[in-house]
MIVOVEX-304455 format. One line per field, with one value per residue (C-alpha): residue number from 1; residue in three letters; z, y, x. Coordinates in nm, 2 decimals. Example, Ala and Ser with C-alpha at 12.3 -4.5 7.8 and 13.67 -1.06 7.14 Angstrom:
% MIVOVEX-304455
n <- c(1 | 2)
res <- c(ALA | SER)
zz <- c(0.78 | 0.71)
yy <- c(-0.45 | -0.11)
xx <- c(1.23 | 1.37)
% end
This chain:
% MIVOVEX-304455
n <- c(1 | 2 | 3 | 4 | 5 | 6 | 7 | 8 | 9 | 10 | 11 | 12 | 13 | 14 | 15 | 16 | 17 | 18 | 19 | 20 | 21 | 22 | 23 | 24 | 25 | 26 | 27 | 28 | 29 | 30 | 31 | 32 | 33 | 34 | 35 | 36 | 37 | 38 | 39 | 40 | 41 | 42 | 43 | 44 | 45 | 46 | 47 | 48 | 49 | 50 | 51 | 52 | 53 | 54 | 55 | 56 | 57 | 58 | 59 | 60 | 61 | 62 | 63 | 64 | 65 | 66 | 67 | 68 | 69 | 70 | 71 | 72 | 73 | 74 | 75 | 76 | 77 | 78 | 79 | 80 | 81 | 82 | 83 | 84 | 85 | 86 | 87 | 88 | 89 | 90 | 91 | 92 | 93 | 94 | 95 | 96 | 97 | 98 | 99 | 100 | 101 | 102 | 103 | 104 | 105 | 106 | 107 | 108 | 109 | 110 | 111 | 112 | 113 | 114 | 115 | 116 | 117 | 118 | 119 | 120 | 121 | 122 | 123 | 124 | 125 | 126 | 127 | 128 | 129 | 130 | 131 | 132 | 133 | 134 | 135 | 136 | 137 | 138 | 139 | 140 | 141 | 142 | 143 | 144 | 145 | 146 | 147 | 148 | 149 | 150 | 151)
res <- c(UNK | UNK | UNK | UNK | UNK | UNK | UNK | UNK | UNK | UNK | UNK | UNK | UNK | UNK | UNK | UNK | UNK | UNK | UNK | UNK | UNK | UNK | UNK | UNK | UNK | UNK | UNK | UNK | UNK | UNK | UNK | UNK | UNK | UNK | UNK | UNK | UNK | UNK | UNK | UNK | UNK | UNK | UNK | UNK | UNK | UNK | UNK | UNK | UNK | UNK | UNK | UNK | UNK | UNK | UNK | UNK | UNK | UNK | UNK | UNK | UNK | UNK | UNK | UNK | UNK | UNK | UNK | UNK | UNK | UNK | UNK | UNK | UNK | UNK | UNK | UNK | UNK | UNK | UNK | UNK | UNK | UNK | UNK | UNK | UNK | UNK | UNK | UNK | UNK | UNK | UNK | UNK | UNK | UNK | UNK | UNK | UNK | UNK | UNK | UNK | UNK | UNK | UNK | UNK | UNK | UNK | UNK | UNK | UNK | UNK | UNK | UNK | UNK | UNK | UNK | UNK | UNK | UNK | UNK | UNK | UNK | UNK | UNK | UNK | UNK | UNK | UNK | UNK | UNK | UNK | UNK | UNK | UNK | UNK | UNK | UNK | UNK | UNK | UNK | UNK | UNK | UNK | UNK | UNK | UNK | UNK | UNK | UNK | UNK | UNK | UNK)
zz <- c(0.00 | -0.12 | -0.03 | -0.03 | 0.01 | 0.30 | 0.45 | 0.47 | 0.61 | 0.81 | 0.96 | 1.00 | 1.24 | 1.41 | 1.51 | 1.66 | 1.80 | 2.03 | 2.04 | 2.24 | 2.48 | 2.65 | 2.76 | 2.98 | 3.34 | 3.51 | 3.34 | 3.35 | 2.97 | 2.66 | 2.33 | 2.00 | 1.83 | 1.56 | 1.20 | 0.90 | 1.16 | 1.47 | 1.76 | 1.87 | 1.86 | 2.23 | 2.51 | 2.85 | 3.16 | 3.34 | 3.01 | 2.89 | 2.50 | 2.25 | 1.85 | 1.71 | 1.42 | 1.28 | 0.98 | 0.72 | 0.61 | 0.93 | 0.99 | 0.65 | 0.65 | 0.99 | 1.00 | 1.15 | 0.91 | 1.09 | 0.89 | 0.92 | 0.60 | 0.37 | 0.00 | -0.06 | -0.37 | -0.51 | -0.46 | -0.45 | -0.15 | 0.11 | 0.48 | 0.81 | 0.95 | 1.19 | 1.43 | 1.31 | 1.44 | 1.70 | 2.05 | 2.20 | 2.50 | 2.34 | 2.06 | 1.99 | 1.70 | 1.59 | 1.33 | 1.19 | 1.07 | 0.93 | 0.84 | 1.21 | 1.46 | 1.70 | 1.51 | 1.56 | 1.77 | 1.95 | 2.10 | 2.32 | 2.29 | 2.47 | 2.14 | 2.26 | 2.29 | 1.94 | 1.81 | 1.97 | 1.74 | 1.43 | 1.44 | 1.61 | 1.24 | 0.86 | 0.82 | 0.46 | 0.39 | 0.13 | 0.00 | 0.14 | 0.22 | 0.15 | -0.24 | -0.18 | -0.03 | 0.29 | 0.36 | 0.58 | 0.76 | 0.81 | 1.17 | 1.18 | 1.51 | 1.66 | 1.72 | 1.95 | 2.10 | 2.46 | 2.37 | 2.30 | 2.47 | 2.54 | 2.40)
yy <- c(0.00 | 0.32 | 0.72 | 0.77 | 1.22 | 1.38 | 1.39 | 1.05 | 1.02 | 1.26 | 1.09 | 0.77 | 0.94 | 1.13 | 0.80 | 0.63 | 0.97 | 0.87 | 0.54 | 0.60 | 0.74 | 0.40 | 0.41 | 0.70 | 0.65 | 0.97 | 1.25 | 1.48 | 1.61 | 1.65 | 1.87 | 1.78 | 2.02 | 2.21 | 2.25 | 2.07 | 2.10 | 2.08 | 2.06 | 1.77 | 1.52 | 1.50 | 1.70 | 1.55 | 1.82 | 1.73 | 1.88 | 1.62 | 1.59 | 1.30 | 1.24 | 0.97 | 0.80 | 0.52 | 0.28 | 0.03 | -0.09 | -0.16 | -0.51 | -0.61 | -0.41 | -0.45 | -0.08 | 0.17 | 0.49 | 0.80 | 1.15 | 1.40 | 1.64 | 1.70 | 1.78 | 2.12 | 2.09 | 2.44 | 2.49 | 2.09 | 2.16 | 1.98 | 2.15 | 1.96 | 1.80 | 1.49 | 1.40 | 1.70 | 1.95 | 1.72 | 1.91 | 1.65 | 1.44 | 1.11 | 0.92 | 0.63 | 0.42 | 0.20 | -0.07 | -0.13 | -0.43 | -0.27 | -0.62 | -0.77 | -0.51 | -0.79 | -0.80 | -0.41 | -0.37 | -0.01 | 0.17 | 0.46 | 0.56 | 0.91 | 1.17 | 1.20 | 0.82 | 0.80 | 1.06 | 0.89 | 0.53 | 0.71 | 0.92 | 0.68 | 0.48 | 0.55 | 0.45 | 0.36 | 0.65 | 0.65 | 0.91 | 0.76 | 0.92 | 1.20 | 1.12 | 1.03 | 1.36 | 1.27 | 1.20 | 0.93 | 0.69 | 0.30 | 0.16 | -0.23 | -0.27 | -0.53 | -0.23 | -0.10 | -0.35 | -0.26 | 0.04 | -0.16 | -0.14 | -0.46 | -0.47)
xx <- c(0.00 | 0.16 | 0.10 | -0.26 | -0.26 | -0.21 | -0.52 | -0.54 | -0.22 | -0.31 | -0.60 | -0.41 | -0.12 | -0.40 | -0.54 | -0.22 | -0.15 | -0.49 | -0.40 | -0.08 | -0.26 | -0.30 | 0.05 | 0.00 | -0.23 | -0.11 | -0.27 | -0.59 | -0.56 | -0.35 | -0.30 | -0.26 | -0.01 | -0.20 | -0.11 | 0.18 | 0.46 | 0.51 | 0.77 | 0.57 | 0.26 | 0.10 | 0.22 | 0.07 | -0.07 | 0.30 | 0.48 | 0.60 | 0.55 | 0.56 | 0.68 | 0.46 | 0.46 | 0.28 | 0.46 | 0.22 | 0.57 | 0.83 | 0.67 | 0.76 | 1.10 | 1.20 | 1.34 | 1.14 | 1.16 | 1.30 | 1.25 | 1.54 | 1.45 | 1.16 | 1.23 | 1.05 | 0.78 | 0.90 | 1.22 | 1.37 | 1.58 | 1.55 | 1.47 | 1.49 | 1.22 | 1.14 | 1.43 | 1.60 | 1.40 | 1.16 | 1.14 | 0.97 | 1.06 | 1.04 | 0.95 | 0.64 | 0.67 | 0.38 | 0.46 | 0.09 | -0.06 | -0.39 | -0.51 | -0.46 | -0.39 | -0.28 | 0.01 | 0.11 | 0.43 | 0.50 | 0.80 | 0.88 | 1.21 | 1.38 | 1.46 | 1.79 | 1.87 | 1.74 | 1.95 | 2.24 | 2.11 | 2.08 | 2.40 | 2.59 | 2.68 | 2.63 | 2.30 | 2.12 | 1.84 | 1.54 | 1.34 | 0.97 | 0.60 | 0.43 | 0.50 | 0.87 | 0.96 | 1.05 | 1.45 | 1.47 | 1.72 | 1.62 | 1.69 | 1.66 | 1.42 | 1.65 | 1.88 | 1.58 | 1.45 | 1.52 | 1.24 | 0.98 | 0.63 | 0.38 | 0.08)
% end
């Protein structure tokens, strides 16, 4: 299953933006960020504020898909985007199995520990989503493993 637009894309993070709500028990409320970009997803009443990003493709990869730049339609350079500029606190990754959801796998790993992974070795990158604009670098999940959440 390829890029669909961006609102439905849209619509798809939006949902496992809720879903990963489950993982938190200690909070009265939290805020969606607003808008294309954002310095983060979720950000919880105690201020602390979550990246999340939801993959159709990592369970057949095994790599979870970690943006750093997104090529600009008009002028084809490309700005920074994703880990590059993320604010947040930490990061959730689903791996989605829209077929069998009991097959989905999720993890919550600290922004800084994941900048450590993907800078720590030259990594492969691919040009994937939002109509192959987005720069990305390819992390094999056994090399976070020790981040990942039961379901």
């Amino acid at each position: 299953m390829g890029y669909k637009n961006f609102h439905t894309e849209l619509k798809f993070g939006k949902k496992y933006e809720l879903k990963s709500l489950q993982f938190f028990d200690n909070f009265t409320e939290y805020k969606q960020s607003e808008g294309d970009v954002s310095e983060w997803d979720i950000r919880l009443d105690n201020g602390t504020t979550y990246e999340t990003k939801a993959d159709r493709y990592t369970l057949r990869t095994n790599n979870l898909c970690i943006e750093y730049g997104t090529l600009d339609k008009k002028t084809d350079e490309v700005y920074s985007s994703g880990l590059s500029t993320s604010k947040s606190d930490y990061w959730i990754y689903w791996a989605v199995d829209e077929k069998n959801e009991e097959n989905n796998k999720v993890w919550k790993i600290p922004t800084e520990q994941l900048r450590e992974i993907v800078y720590s070795k030259d990594r492969k990158t691919r040009n994937l989503g939002n109509g192959w604009r987005s720069r990305c670098y390819l992390i094999p999940t056994e090399e976070v493993q020790d981040y990942l959440l039961p379901l």
